[in-house]
N, CA and C atoms of all chains as a GROMACS GRO file, in nm:
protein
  624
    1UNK      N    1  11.901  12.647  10.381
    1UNK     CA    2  11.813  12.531  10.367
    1UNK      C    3  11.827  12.442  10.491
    2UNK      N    4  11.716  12.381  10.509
    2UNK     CA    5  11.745  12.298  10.623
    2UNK      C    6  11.763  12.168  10.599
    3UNK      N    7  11.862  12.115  10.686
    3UNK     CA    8  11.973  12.024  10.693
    3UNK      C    9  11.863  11.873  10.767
    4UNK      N   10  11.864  11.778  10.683
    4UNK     CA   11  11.791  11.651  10.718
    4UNK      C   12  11.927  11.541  10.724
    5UNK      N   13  11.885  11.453  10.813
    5UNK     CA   14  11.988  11.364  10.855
    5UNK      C   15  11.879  11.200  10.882
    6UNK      N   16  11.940  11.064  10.805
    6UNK     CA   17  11.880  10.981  10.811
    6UNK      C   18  11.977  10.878  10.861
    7UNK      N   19  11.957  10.804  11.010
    7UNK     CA   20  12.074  10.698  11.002
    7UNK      C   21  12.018  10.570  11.094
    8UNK      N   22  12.138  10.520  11.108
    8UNK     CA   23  12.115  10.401  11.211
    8UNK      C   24  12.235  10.377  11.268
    9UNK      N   25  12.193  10.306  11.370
    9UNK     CA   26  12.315  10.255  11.517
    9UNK      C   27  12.294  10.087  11.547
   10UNK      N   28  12.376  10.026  11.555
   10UNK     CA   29  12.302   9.892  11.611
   10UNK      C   30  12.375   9.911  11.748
   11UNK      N   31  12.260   9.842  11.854
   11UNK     CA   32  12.298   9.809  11.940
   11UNK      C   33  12.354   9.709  12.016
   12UNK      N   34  12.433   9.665  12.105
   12UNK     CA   35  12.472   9.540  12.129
   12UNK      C   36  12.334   9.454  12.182
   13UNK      N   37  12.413   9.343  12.143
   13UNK     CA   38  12.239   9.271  12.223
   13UNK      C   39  12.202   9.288  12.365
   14UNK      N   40  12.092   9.274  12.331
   14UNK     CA   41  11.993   9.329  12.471
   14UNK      C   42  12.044   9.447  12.516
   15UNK      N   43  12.094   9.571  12.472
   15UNK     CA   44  12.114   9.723  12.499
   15UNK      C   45  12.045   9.772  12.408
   16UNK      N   46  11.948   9.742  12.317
   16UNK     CA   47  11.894   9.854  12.213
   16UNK      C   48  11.800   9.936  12.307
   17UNK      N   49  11.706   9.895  12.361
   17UNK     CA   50  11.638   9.980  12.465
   17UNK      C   51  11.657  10.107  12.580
   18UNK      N   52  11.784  10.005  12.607
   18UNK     CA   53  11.849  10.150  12.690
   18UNK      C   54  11.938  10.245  12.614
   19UNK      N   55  11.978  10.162  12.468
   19UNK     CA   56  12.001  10.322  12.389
   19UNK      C   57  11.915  10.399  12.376
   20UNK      N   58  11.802  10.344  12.354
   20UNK     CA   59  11.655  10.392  12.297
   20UNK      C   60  11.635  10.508  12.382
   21UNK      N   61  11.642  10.483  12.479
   21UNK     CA   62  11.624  10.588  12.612
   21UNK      C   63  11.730  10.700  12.626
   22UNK      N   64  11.856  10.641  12.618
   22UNK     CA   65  11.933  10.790  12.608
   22UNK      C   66  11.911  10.869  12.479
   23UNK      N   67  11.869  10.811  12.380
   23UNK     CA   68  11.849  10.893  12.242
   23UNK      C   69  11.690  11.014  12.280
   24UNK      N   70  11.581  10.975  12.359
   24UNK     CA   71  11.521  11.005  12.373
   24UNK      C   72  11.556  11.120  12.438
   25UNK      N   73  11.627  11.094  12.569
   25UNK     CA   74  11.626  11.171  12.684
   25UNK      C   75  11.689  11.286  12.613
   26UNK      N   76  11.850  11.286  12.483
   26UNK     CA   77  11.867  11.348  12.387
   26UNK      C   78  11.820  11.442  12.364
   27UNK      N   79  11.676  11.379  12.310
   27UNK     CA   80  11.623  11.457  12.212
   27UNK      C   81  11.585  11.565  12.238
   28UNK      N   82  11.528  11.589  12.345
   28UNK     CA   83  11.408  11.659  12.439
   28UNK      C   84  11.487  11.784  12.448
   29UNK      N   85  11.595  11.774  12.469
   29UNK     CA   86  11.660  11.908  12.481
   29UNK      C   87  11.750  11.933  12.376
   30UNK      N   88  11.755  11.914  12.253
   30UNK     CA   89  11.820  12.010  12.129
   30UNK      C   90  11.708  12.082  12.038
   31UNK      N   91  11.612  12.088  12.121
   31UNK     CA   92  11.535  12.207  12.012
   31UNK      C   93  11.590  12.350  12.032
   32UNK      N   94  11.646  12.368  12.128
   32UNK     CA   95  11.685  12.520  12.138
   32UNK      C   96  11.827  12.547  12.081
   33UNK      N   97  11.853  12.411  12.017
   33UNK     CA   98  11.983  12.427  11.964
   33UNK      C   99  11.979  12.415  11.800
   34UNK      N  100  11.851  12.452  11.757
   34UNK     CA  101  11.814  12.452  11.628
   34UNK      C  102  11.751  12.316  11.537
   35UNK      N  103  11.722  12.224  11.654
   35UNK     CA  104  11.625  12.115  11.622
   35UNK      C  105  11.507  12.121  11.571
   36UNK      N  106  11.432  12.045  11.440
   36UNK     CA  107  11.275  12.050  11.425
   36UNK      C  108  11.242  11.958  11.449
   37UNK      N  109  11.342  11.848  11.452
   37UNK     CA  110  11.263  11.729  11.436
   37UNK      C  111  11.374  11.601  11.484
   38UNK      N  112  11.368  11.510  11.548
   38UNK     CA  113  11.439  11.420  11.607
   38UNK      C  114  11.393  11.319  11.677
   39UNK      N  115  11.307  11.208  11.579
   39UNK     CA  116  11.271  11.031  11.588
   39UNK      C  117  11.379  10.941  11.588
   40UNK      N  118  11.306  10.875  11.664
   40UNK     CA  119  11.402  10.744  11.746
   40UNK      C  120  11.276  10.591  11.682
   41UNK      N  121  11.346  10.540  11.607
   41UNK     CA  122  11.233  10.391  11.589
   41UNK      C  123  11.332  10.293  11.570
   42UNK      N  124  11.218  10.205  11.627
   42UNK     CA  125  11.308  10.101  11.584
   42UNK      C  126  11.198   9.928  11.482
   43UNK      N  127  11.215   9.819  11.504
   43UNK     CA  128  11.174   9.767  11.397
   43UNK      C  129  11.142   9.622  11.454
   44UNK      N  130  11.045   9.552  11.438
   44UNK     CA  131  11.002   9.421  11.506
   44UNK      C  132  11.113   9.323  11.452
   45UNK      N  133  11.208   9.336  11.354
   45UNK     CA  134  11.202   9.224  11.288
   45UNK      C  135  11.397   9.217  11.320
   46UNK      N  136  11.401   9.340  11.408
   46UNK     CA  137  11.532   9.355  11.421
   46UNK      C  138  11.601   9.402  11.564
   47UNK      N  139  11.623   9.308  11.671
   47UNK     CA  140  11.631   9.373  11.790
   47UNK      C  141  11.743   9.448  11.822
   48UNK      N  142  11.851   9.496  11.720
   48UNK     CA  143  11.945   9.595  11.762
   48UNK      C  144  11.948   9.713  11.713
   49UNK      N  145  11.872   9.707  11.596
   49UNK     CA  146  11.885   9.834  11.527
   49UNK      C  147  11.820   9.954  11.587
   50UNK      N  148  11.860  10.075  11.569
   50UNK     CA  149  11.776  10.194  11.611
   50UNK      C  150  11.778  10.291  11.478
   51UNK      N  151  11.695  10.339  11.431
   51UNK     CA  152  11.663  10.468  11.298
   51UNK      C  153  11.629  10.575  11.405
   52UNK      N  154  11.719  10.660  11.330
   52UNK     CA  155  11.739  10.798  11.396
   52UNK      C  156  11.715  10.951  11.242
   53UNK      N  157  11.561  11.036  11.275
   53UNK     CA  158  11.600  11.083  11.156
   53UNK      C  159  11.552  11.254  11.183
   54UNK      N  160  11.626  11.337  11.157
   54UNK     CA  161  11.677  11.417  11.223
   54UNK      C  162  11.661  11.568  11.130
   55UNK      N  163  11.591  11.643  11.109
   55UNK     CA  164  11.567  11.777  11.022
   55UNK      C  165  11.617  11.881  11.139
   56UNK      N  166  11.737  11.990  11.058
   56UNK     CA  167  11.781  12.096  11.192
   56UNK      C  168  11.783  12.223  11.106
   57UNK      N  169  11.823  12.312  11.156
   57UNK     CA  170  11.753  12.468  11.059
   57UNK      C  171  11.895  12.474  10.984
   58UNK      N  172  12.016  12.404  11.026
   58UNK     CA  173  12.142  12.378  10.910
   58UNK      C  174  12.196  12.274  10.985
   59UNK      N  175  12.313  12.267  10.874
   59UNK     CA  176  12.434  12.096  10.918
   59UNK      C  177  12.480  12.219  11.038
   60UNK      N  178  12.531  12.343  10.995
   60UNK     CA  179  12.590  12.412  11.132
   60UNK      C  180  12.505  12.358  11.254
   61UNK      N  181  12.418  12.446  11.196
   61UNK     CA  182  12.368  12.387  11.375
   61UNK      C  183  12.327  12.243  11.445
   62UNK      N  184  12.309  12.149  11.340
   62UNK     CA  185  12.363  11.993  11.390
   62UNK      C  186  12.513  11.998  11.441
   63UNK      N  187  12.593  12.028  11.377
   63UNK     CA  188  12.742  11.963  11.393
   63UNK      C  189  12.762  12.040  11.540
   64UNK      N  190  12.700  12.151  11.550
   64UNK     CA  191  12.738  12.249  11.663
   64UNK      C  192  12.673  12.190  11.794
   65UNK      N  193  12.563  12.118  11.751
   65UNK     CA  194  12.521  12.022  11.889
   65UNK      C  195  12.537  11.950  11.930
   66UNK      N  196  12.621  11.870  11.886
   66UNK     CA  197  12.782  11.727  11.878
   66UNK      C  198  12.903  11.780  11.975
   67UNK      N  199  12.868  11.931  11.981
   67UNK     CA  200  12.958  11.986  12.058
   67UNK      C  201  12.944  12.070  12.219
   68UNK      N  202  12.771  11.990  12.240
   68UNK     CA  203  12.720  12.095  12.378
   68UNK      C  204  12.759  11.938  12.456
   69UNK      N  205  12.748  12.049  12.589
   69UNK     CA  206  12.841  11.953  12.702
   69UNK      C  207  12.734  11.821  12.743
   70UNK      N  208  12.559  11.873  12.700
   70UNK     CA  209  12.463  11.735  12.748
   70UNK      C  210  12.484  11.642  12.581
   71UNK      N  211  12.518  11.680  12.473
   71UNK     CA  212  12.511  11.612  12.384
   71UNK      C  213  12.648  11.520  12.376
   72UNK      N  214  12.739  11.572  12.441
   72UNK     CA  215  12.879  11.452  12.441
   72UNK      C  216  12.849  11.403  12.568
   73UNK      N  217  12.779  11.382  12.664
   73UNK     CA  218  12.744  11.309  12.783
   73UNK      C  219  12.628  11.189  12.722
   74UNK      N  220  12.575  11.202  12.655
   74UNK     CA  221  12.468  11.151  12.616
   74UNK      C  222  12.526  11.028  12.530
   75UNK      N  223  12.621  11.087  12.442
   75UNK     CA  224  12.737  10.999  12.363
   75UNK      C  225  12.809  10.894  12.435
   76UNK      N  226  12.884  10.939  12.546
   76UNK     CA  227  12.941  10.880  12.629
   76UNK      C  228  12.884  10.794  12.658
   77UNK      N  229  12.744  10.773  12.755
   77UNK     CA  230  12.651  10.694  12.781
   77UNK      C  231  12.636  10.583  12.667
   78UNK      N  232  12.626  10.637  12.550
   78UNK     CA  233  12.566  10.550  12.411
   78UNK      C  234  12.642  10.459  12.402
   79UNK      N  235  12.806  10.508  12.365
   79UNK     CA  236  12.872  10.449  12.292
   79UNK      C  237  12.914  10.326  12.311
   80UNK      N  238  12.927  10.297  12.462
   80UNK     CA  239  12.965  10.149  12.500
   80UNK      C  240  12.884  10.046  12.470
   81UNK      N  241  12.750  10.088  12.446
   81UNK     CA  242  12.628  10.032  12.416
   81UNK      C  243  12.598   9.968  12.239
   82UNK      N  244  12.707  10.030  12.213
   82UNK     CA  245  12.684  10.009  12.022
   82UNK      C  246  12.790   9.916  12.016
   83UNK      N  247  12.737   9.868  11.849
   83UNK     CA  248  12.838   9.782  11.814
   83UNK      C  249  12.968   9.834  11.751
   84UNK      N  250  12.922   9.954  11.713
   84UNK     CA  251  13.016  10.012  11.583
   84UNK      C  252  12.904  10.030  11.462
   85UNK      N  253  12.837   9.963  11.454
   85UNK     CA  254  12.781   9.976  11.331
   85UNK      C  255  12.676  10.082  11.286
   86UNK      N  256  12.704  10.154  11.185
   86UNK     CA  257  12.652  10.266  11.203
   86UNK      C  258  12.643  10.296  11.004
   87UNK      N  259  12.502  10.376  10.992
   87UNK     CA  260  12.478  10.407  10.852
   87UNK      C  261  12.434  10.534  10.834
   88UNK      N  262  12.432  10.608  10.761
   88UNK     CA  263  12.384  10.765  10.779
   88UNK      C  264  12.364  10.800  10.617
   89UNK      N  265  12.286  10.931  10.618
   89UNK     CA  266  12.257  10.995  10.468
   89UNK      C  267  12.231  11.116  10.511
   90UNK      N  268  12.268  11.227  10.471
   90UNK     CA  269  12.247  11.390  10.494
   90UNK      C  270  12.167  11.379  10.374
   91UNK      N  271  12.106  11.504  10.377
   91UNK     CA  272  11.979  11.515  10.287
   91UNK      C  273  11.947  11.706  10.326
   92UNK      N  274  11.952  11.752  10.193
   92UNK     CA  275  11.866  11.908  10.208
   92UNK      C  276  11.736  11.855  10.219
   93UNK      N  277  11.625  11.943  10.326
   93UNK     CA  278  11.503  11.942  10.300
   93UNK      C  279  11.428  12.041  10.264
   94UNK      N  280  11.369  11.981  10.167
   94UNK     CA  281  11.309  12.097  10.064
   94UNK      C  282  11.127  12.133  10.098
   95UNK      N  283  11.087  12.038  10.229
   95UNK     CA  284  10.968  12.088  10.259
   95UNK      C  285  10.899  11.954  10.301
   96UNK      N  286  10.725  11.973  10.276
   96UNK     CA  287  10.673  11.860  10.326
   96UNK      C  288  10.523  11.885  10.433
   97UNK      N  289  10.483  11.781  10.497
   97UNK     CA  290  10.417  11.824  10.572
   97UNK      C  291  10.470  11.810  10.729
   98UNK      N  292  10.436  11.885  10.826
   98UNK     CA  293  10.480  11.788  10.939
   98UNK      C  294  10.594  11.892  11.000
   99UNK      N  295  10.669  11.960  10.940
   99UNK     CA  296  10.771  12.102  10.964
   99UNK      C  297  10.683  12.196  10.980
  100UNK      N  298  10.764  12.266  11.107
  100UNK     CA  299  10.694  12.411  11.152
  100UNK      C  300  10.751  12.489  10.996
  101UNK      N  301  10.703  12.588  11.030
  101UNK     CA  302  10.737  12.686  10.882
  101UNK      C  303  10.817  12.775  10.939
  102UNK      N  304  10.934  12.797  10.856
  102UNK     CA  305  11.064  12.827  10.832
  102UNK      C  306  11.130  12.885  10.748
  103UNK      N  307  11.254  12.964  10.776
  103UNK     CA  308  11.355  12.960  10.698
  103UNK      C  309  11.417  12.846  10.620
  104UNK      N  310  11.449  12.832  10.516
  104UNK     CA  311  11.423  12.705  10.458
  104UNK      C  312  11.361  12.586  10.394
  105UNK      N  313  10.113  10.206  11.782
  105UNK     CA  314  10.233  10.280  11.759
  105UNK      C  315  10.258  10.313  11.650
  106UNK      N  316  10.253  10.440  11.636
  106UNK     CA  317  10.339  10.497  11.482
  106UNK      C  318  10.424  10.432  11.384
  107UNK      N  319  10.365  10.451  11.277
  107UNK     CA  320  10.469  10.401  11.164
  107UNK      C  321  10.530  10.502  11.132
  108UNK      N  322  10.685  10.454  11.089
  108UNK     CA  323  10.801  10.579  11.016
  108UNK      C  324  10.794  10.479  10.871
  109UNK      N  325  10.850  10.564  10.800
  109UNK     CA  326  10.923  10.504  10.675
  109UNK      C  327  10.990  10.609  10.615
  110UNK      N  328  11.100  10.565  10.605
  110UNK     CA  329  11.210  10.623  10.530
  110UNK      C  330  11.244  10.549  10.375
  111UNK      N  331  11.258  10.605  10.292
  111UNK     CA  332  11.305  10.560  10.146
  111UNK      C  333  11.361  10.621  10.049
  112UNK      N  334  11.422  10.589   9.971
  112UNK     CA  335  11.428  10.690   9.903
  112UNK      C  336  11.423  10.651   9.718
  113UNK      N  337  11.420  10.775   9.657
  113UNK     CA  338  11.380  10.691   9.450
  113UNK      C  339  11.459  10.761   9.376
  114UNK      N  340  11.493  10.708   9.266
  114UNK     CA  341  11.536  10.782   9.168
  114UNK      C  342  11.497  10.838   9.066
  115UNK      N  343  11.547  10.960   9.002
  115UNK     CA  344  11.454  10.989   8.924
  115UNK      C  345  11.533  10.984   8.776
  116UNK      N  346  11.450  10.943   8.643
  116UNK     CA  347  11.544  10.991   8.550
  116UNK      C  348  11.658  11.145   8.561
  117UNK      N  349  11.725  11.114   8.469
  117UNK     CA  350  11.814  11.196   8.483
  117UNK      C  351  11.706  11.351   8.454
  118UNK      N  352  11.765  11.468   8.528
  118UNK     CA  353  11.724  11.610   8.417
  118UNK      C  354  11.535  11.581   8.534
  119UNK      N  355  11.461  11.500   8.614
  119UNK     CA  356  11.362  11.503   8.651
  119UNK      C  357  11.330  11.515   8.780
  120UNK      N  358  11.469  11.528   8.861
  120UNK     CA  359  11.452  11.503   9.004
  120UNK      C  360  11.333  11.605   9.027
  121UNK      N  361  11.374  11.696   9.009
  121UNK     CA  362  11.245  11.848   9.064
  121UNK      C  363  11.153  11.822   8.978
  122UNK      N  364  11.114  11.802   8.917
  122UNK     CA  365  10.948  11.791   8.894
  122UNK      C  366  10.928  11.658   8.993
  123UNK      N  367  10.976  11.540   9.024
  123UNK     CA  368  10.914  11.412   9.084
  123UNK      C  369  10.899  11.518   9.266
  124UNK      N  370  11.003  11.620   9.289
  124UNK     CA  371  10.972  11.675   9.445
  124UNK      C  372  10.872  11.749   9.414
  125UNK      N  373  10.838  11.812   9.325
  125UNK     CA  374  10.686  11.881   9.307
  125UNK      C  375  10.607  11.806   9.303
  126UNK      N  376  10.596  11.705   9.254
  126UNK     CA  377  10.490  11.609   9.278
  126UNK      C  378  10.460  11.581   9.419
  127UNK      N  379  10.555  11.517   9.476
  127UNK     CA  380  10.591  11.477   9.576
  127UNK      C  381  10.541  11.562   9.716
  128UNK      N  382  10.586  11.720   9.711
  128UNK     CA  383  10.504  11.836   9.803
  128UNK      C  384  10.362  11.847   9.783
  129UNK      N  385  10.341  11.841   9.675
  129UNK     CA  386  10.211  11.855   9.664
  129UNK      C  387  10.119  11.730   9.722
  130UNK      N  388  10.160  11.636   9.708
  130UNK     CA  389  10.102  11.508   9.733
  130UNK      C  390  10.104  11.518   9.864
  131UNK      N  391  10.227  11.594   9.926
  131UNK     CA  392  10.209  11.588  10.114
  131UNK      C  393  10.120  11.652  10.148
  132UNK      N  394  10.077  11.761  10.077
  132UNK     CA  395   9.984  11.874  10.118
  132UNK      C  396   9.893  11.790  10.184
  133UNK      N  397   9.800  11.678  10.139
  133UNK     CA  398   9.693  11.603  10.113
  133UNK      C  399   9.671  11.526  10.220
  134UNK      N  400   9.802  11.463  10.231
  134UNK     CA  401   9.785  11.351  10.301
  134UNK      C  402   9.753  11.377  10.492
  135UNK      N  403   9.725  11.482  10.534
  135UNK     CA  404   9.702  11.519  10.685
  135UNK      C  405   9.613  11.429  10.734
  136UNK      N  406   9.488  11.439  10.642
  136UNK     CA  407   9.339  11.404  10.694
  136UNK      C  408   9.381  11.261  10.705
  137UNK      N  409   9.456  11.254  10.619
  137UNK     CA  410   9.491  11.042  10.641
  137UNK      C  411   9.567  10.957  10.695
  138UNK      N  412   9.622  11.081  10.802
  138UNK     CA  413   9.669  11.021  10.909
  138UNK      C  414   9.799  10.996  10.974
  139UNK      N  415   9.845  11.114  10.817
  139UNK     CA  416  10.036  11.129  10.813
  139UNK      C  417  10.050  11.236  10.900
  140UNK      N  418  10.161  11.201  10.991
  140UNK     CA  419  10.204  11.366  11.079
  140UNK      C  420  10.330  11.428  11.003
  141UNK      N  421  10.412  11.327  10.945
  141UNK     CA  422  10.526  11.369  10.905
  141UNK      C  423  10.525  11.312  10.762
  142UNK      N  424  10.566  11.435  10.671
  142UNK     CA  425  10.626  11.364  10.514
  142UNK      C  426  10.712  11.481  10.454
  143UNK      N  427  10.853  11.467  10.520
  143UNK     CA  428  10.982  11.534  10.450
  143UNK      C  429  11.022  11.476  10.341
  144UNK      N  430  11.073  11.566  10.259
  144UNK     CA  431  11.141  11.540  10.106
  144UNK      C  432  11.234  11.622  10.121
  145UNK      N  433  11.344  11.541  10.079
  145UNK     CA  434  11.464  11.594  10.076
  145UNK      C  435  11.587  11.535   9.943
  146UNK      N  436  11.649  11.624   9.946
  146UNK     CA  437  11.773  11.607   9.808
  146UNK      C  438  11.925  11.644   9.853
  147UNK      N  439  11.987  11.590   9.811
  147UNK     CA  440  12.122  11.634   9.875
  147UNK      C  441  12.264  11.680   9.711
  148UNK      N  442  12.308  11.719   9.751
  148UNK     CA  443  12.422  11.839   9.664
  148UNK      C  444  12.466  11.719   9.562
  149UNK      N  445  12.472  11.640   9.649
  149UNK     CA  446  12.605  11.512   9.568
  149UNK      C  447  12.506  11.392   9.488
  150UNK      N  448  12.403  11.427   9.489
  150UNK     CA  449  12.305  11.316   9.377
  150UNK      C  450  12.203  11.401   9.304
  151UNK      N  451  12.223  11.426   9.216
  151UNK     CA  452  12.110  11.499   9.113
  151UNK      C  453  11.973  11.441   9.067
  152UNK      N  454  12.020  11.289   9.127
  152UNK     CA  455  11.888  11.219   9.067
  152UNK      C  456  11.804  11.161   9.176
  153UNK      N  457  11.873  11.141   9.332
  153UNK     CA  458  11.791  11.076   9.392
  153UNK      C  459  11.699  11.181   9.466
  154UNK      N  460  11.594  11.072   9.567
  154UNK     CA  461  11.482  11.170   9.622
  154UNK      C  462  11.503  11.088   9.768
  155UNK      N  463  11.543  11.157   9.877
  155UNK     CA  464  11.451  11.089   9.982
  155UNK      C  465  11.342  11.101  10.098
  156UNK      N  466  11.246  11.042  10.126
  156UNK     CA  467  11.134  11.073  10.195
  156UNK      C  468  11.099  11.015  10.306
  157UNK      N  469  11.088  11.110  10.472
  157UNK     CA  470  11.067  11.041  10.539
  157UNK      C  471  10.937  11.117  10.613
  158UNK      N  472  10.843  10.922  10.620
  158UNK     CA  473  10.710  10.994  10.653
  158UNK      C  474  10.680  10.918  10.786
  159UNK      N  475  10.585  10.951  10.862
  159UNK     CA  476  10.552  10.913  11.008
  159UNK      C  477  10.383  10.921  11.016
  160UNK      N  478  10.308  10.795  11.018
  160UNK     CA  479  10.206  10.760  10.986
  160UNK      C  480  10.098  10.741  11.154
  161UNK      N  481   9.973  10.732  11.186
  161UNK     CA  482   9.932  10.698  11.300
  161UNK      C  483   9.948  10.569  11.311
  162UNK      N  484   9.952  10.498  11.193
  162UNK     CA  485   9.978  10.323  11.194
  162UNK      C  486   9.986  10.293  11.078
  163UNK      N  487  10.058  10.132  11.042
  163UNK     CA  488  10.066  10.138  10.904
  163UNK      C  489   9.975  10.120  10.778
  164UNK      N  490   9.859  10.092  10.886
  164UNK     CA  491   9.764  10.044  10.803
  164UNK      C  492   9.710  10.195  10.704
  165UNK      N  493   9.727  10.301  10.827
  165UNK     CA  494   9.695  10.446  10.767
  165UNK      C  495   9.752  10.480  10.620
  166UNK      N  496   9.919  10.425  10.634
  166UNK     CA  497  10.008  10.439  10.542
  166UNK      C  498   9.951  10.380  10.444
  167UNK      N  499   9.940  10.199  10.434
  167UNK     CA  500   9.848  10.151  10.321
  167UNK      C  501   9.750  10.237  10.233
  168UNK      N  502   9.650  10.264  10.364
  168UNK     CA  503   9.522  10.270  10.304
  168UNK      C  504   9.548  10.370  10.206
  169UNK      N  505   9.646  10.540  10.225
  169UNK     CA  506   9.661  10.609  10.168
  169UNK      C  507   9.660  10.646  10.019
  170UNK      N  508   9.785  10.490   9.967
  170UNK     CA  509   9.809  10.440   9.888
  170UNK      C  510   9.704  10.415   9.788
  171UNK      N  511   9.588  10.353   9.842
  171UNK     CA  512   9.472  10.376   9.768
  171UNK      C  513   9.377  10.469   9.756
  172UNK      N  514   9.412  10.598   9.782
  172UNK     CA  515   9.325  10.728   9.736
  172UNK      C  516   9.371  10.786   9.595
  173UNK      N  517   9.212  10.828   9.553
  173UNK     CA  518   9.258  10.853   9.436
  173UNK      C  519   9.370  10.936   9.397
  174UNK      N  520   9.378  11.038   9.516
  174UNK     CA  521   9.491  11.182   9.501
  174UNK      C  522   9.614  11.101   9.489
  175UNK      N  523   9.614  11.001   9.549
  175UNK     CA  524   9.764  10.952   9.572
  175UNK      C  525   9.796  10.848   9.483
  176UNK      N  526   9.727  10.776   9.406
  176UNK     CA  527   9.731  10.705   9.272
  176UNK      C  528   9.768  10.797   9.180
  177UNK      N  529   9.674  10.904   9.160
  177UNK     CA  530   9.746  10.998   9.055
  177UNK      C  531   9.861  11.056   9.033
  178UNK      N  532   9.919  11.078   9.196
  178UNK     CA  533  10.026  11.119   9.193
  178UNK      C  534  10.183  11.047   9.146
  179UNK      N  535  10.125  10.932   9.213
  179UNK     CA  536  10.205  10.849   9.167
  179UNK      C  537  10.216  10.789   9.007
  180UNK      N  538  10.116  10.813   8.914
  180UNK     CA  539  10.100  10.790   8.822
  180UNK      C  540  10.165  10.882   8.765
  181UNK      N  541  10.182  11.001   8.820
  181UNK     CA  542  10.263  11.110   8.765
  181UNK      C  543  10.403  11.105   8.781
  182UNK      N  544  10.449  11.062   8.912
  182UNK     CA  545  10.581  11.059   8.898
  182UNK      C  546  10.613  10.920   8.883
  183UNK      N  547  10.582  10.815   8.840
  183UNK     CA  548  10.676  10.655   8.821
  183UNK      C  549  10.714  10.656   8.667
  184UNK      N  550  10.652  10.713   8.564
  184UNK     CA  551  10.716  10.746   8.426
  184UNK      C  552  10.822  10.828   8.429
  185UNK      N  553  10.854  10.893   8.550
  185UNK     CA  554  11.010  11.022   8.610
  185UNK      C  555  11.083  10.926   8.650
  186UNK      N  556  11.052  10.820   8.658
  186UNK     CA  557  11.161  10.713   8.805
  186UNK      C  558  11.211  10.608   8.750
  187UNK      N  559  11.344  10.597   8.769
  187UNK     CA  560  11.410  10.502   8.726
  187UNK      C  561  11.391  10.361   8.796
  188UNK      N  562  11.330  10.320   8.867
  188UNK     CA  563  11.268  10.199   8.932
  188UNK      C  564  11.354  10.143   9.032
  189UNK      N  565  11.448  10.238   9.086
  189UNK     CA  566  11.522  10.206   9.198
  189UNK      C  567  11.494  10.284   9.289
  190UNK      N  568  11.472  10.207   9.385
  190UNK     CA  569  11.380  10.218   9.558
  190UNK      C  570  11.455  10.196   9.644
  191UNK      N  571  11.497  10.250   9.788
  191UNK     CA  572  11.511  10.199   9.891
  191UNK      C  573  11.418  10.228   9.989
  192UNK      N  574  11.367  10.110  10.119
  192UNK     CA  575  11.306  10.174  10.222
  192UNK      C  576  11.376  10.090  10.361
  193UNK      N  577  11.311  10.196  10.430
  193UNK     CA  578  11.342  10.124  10.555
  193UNK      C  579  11.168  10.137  10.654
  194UNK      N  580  11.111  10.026  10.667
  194UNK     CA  581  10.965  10.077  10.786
  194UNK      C  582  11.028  10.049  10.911
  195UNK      N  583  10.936  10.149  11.015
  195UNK     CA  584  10.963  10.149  11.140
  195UNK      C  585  10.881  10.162  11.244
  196UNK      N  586  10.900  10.138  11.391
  196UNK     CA  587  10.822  10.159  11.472
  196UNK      C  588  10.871  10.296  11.572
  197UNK      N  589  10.758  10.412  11.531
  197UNK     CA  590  10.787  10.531  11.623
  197UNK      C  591  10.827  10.529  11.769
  198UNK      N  592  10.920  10.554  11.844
  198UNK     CA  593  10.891  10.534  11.964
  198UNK      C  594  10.879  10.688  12.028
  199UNK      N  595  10.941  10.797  11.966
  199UNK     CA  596  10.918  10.890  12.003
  199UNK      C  597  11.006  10.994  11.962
  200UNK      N  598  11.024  11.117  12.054
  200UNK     CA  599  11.150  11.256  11.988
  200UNK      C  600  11.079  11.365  11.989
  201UNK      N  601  11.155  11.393  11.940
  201UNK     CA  602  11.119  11.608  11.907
  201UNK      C  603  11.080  11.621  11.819
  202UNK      N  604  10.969  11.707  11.810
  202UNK     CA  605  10.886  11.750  11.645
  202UNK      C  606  10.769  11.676  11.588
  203UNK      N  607  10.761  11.588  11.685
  203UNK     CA  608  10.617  11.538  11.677
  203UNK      C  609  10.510  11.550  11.762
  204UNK      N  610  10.381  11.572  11.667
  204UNK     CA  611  10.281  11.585  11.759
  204UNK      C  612  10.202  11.457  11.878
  205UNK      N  613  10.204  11.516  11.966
  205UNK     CA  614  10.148  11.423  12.096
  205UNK      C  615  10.017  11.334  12.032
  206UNK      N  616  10.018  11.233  12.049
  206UNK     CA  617   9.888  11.135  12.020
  206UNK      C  618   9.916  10.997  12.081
  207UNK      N  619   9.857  10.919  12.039
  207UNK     CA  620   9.833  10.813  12.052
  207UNK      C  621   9.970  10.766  11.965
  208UNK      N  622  10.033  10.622  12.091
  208UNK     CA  623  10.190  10.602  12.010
  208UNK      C  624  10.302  10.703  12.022
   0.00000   0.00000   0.00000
């Protein structure tokens, strides 16, 4: 089944943007690492927060991309940039519209 | 710019899967109106909750949706399943992997 991931990061003030950008730059390259799907938003009413929400063909192959050498560079970059604060929800996805069609 | 929304519902106990059948089916629908994304998902460790994340051309799209008949019914079908506890989060798309190119 494929593995859905829902979270958030706050950013320090006035850095949400340039997280915004390394999450992006991110993104672009973990589809070959078993990515379908990987949005970056954020919210008028809140200038640190970032929602990050994330469908992969399993948690393996998420957790396994936590472990490529551009995805802990990307981290590195982030992390000084956050507050700490951080919220998350794993989630099976059971379908929908909007997913290529799949295993799972 | 794109609307996200993430949320998620509960369902009486013993109803989660019929409210995600509702729920798929209801995504089927919603293309023409402007949704690119509407995942449903369930996770191991809650039997009762649902969560759904959808990605709209704007929010007004999202609204208007709300008032089609397909999507009144549906909902008429699953809120007698639901225990009346909601979470959401709305958002502004900025971008990522797995979405289609448009406007926003």
């Amino acid at each position: 089944m494929r593995f859905g991931y829902f979270g958030s990061m706050k950013a320090e003030p006035g850095h949400r943007d340039e997280v915004v950008r390394i999450l992006l730059a991110a993104a672009a390259g973990v589809r070959d690492a078993g990515c379908h799907l990987y949005v970056v938003g954020v919210a008028d009413d809140d200038d640190q927060t970032i929602w990050v929400t994330e469908v992969w063909d399993s948690k393996e192959h998420h957790d396994a991309s936590l472990r490529l050498p551009e995805t802990r560079a990307a981290i590195g970059r982030a992390m000084p940039l956050l507050t700490g604060e951080f919220t998350s929800r794993e989630f099976t996805v059971l379908g929908g519209l909007g997913l290529p069609s799949g295993p799972g």
